[in-house]
PyMOL Python script that loads the backbone (N, CA, C, O; Angstrom):
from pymol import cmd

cmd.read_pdbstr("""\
ATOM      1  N   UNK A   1     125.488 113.539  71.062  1.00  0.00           N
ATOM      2  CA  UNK A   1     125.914 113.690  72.441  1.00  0.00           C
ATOM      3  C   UNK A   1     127.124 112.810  72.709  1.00  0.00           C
ATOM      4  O   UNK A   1     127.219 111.693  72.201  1.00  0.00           O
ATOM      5  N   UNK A   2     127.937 113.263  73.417  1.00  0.00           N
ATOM      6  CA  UNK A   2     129.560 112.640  73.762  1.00  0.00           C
ATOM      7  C   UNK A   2     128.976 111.978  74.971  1.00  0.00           C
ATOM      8  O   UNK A   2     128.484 112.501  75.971  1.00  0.00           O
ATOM      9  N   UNK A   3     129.166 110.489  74.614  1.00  0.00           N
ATOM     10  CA  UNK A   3     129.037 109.310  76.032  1.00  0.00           C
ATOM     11  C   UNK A   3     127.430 109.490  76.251  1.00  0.00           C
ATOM     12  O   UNK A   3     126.953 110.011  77.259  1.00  0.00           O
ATOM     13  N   UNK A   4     126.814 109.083  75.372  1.00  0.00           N
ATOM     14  CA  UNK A   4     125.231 108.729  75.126  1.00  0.00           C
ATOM     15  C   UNK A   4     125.051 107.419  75.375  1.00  0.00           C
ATOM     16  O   UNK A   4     125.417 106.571  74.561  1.00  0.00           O
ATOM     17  N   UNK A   5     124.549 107.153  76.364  1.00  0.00           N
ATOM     18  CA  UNK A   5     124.057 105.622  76.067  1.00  0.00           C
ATOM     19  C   UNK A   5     122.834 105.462  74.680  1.00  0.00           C
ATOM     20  O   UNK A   5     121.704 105.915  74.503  1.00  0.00           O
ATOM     21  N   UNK A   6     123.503 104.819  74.099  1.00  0.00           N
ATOM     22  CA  UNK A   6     122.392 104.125  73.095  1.00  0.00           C
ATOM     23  C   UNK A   6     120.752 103.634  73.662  1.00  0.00           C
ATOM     24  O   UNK A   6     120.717 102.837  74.600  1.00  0.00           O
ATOM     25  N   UNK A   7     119.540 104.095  73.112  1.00  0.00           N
ATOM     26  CA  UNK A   7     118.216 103.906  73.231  1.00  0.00           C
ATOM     27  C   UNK A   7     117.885 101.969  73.396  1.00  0.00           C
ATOM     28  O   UNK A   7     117.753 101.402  72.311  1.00  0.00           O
ATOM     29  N   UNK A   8     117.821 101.470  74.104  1.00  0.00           N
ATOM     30  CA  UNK A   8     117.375  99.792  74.148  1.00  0.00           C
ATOM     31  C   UNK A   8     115.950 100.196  74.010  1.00  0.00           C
ATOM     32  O   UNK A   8     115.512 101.220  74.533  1.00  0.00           O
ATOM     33  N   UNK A   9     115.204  99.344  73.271  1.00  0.00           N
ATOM     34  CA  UNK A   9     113.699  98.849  73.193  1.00  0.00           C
ATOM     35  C   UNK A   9     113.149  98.385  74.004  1.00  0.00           C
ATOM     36  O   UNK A   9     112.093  98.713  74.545  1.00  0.00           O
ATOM     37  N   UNK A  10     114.039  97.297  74.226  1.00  0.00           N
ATOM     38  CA  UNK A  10     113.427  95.936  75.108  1.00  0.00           C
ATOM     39  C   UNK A  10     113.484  96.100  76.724  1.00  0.00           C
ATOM     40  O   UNK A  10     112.720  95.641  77.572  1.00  0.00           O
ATOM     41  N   UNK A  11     114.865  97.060  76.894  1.00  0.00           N
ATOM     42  CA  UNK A  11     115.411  97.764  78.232  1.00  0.00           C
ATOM     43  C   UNK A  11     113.794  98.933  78.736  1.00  0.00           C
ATOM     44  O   UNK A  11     113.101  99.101  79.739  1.00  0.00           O
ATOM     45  N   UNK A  12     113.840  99.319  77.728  1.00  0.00           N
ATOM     46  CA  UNK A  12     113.094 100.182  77.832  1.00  0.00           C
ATOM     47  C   UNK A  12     111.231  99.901  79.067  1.00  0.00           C
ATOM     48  O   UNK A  12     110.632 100.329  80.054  1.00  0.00           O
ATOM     49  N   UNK A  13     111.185  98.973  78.049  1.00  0.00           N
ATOM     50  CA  UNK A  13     109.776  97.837  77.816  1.00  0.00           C
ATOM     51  C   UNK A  13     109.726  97.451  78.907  1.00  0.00           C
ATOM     52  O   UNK A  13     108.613  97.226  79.382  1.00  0.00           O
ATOM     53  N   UNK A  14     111.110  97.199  79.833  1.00  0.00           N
ATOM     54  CA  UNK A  14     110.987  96.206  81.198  1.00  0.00           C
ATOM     55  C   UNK A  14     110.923  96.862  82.135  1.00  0.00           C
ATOM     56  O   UNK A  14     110.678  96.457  83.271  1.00  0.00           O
ATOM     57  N   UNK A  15     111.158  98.101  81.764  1.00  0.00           N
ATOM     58  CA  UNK A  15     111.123  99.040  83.224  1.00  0.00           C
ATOM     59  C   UNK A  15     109.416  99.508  82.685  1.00  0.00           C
ATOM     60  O   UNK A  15     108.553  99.220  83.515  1.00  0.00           O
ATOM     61  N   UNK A  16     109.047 100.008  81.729  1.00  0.00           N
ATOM     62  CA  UNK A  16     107.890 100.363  81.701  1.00  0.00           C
ATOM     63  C   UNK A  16     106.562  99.747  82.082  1.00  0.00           C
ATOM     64  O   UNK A  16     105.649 100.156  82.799  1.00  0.00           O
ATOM     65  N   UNK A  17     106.771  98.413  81.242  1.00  0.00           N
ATOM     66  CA  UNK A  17     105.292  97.730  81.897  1.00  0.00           C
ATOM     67  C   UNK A  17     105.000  96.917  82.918  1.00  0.00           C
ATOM     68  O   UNK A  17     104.037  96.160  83.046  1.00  0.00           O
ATOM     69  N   UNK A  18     106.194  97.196  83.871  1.00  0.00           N
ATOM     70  CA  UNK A  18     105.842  96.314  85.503  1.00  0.00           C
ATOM     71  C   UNK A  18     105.028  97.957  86.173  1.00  0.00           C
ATOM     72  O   UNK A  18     103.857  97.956  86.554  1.00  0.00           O
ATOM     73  N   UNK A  19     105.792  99.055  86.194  1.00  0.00           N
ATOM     74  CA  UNK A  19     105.183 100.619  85.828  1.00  0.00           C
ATOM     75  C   UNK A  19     103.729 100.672  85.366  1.00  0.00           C
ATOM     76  O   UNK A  19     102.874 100.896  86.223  1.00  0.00           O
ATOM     77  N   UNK A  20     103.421 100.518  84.300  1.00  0.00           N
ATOM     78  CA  UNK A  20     102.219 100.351  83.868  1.00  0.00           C
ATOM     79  C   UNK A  20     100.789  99.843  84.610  1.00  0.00           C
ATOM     80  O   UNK A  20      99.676 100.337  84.788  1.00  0.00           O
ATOM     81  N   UNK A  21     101.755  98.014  85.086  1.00  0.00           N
ATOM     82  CA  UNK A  21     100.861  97.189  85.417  1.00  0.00           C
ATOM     83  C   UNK A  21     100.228  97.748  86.964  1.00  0.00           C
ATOM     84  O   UNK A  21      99.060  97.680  87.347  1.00  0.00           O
ATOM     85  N   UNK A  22     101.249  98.233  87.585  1.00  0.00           N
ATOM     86  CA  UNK A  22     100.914  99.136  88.763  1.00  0.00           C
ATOM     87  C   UNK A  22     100.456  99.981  88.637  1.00  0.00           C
ATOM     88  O   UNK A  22      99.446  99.888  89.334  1.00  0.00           O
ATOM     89  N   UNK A  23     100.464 100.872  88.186  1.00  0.00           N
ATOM     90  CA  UNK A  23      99.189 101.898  88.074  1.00  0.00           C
ATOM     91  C   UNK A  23      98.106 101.516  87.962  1.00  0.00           C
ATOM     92  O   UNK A  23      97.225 102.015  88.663  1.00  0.00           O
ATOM     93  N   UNK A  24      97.827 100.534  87.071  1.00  0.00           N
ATOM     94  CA  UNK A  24      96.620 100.147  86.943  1.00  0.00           C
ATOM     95  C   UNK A  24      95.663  99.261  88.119  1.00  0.00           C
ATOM     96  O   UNK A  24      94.450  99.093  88.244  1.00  0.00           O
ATOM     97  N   UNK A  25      96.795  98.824  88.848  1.00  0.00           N
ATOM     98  CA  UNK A  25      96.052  98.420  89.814  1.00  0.00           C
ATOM     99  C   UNK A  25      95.976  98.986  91.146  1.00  0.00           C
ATOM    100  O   UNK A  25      95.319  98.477  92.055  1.00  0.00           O
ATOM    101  N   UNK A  26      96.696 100.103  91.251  1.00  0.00           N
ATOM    102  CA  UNK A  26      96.191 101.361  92.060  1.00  0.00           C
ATOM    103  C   UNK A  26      95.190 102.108  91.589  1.00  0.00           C
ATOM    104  O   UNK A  26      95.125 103.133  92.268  1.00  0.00           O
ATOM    105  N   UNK A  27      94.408 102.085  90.780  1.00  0.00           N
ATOM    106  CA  UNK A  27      93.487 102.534  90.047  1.00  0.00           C
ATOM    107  C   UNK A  27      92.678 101.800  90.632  1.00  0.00           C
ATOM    108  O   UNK A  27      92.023 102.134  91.620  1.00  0.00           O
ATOM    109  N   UNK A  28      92.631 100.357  89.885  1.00  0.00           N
ATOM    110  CA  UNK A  28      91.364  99.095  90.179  1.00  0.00           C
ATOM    111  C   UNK A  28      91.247  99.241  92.108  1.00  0.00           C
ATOM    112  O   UNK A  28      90.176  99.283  92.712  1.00  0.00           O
ATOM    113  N   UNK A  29      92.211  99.278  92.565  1.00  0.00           N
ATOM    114  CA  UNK A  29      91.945  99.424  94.493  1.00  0.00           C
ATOM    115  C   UNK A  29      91.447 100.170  94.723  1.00  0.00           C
ATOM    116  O   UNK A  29      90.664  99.907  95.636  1.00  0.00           O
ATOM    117  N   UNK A  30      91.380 101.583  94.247  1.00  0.00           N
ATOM    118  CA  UNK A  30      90.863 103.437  94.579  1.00  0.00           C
ATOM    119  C   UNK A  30      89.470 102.990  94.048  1.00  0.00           C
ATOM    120  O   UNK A  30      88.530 103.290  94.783  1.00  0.00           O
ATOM    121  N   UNK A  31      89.167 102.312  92.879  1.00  0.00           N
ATOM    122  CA  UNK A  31      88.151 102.235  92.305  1.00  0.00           C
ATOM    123  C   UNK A  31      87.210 101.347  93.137  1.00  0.00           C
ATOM    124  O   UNK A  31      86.051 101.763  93.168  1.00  0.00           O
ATOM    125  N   UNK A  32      87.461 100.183  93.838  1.00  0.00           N
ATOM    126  CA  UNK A  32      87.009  98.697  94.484  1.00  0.00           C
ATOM    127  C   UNK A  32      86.877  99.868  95.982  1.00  0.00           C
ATOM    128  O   UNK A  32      85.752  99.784  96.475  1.00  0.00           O
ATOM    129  N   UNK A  33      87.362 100.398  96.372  1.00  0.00           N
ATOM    130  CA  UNK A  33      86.840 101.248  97.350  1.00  0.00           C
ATOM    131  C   UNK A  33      86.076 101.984  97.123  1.00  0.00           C
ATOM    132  O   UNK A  33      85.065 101.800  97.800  1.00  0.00           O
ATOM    133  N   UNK A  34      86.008 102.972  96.324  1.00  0.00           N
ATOM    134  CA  UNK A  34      84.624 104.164  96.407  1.00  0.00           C
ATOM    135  C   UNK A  34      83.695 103.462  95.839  1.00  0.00           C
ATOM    136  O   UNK A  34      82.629 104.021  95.581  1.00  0.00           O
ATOM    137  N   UNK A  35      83.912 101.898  95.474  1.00  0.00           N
ATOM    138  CA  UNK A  35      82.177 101.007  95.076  1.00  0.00           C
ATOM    139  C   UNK A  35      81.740 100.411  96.416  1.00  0.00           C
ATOM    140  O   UNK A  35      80.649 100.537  96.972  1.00  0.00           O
ATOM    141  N   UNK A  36      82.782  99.762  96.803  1.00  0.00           N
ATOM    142  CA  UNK A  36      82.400  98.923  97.529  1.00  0.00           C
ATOM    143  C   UNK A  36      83.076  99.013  99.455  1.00  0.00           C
ATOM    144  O   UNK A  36      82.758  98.353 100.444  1.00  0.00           O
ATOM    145  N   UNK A  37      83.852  99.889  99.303  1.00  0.00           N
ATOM    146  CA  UNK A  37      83.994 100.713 100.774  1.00  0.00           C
ATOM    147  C   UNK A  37      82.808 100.644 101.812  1.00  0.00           C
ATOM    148  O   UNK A  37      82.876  99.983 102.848  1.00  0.00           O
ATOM    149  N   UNK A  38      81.806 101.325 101.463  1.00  0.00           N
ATOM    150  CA  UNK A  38      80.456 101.565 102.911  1.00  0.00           C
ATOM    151  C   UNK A  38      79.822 100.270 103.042  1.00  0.00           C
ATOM    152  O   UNK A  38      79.416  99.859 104.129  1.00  0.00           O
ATOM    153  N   UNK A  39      79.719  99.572 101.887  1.00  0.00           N
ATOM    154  CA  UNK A  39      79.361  98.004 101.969  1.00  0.00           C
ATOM    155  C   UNK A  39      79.967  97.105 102.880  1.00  0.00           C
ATOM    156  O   UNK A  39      79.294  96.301 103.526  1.00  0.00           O
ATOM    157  N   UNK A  40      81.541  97.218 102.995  1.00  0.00           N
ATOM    158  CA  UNK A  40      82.110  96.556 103.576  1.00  0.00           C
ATOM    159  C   UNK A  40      82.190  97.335 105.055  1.00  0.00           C
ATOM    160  O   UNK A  40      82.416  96.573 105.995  1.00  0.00           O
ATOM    161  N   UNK A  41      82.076  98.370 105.297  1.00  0.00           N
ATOM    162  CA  UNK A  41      81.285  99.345 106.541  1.00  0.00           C
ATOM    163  C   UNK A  41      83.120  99.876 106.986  1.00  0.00           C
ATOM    164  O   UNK A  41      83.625  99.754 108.102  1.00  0.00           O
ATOM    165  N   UNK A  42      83.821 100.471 105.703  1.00  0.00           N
ATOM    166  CA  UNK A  42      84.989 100.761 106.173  1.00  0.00           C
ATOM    167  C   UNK A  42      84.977 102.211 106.322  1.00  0.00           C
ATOM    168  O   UNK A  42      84.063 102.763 105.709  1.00  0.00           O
ATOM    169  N   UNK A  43      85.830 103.031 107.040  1.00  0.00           N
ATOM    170  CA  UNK A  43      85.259 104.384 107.339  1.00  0.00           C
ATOM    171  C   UNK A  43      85.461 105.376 106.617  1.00  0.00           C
ATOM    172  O   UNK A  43      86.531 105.425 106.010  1.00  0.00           O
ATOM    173  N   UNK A  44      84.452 106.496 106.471  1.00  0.00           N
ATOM    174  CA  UNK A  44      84.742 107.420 105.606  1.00  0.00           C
ATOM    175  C   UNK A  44      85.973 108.048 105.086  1.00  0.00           C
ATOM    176  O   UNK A  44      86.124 108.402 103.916  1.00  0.00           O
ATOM    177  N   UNK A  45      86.569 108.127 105.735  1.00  0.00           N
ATOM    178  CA  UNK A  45      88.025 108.789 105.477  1.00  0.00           C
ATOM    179  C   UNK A  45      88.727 107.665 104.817  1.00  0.00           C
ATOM    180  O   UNK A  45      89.851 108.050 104.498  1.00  0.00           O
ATOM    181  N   UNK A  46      88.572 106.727 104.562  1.00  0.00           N
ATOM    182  CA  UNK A  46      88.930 105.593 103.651  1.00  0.00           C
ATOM    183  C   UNK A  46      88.636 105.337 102.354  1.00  0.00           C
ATOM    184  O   UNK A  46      89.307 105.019 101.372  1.00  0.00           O
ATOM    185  N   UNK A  47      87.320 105.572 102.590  1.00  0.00           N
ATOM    186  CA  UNK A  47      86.460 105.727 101.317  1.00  0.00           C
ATOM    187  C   UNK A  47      86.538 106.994 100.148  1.00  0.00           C
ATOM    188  O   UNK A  47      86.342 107.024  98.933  1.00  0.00           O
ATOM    189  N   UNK A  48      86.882 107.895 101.051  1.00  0.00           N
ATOM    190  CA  UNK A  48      86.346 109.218  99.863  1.00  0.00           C
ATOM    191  C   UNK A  48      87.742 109.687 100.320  1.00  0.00           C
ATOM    192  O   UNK A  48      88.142 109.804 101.478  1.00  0.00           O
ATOM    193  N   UNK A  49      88.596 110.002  98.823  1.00  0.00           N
ATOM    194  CA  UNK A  49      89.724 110.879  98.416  1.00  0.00           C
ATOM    195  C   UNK A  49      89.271 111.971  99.084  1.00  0.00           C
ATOM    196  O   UNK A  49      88.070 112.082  99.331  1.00  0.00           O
ATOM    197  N   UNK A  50      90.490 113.234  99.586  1.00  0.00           N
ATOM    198  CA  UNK A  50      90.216 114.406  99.148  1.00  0.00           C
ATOM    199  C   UNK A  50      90.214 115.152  98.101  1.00  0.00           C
ATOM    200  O   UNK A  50      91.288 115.212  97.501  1.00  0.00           O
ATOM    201  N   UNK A  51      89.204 115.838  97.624  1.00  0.00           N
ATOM    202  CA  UNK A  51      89.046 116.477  96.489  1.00  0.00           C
ATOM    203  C   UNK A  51      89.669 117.891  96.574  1.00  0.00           C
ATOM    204  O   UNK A  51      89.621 118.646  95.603  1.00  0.00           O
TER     205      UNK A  51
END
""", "prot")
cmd.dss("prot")
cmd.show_as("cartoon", "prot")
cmd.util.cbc("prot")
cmd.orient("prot")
């Protein structure tokens, strides 16, 4: 390809796993709610995704 930027590793790596680390903890929050949501007496529509 004419005027390719060259592939970085490390470039790569730094955008990916701040990426990563967030997902995962939008996961762990979605998850800490549908356990522990009605416990803490927060309201349904909080608790349960739509499916």
């Amino acid at each position: 390809m004419h005027g390719a930027q060259p592939v970085d590793p490390i470039a790569l790596r730094q955008r990916l796993l701040p990426r990563a680390a967030l997902a995962l903890v939008v996961i762990a929050c979605g998850l800490c709610l549908r356990w522990y949501g009605f416990p803490l007496a927060l309201p349904a529509f909080v608790v349960h995704s739509a499916n």
